[in-house]
Steps between C-alpha positions, in 0.01 A plus 500: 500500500636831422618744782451841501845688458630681768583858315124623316408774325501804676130561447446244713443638846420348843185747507362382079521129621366538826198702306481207304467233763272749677270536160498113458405550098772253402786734412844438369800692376798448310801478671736538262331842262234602810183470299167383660344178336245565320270174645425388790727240650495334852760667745732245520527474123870431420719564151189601260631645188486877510261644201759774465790401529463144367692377839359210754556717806117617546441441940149489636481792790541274798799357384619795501394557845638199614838661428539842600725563826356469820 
């Protein structure tokens, strides 16, 4: 299963995935270019291919979650 890299995009913030988790409308974004998916996809979605930047490295919100720093 894929794992979700340690360095994302820098539009990925703690506070846009925790208003993800907290919206619970399934969510994702692009670690490697930033962008939102544009479907819905369950939060621990792992490695879905990014519709703009053709990479596998789309992460469902509370995977996300599940790594940021305590």
């Amino acid at each position: 299963m894929k794992e979700l890299p340690r360095k994302w995009h820098r539009s990925i913030t703690a506070q846009r995935i925790v208003d993800a988790v907290e919206c619970d409308n399934g969510e994702a974004f692009c670690a490697a270019c930033g962008e939102e998916y544009g479907d819905y996809l369950e939060g621990d979605a792992r490695g879905v291919t990014c519709p703009s930047c053709d990479k596998p490295m789309v992460f469902g919100s509370h995977e996300y979650l599940m790594s940021l720093p305590l």
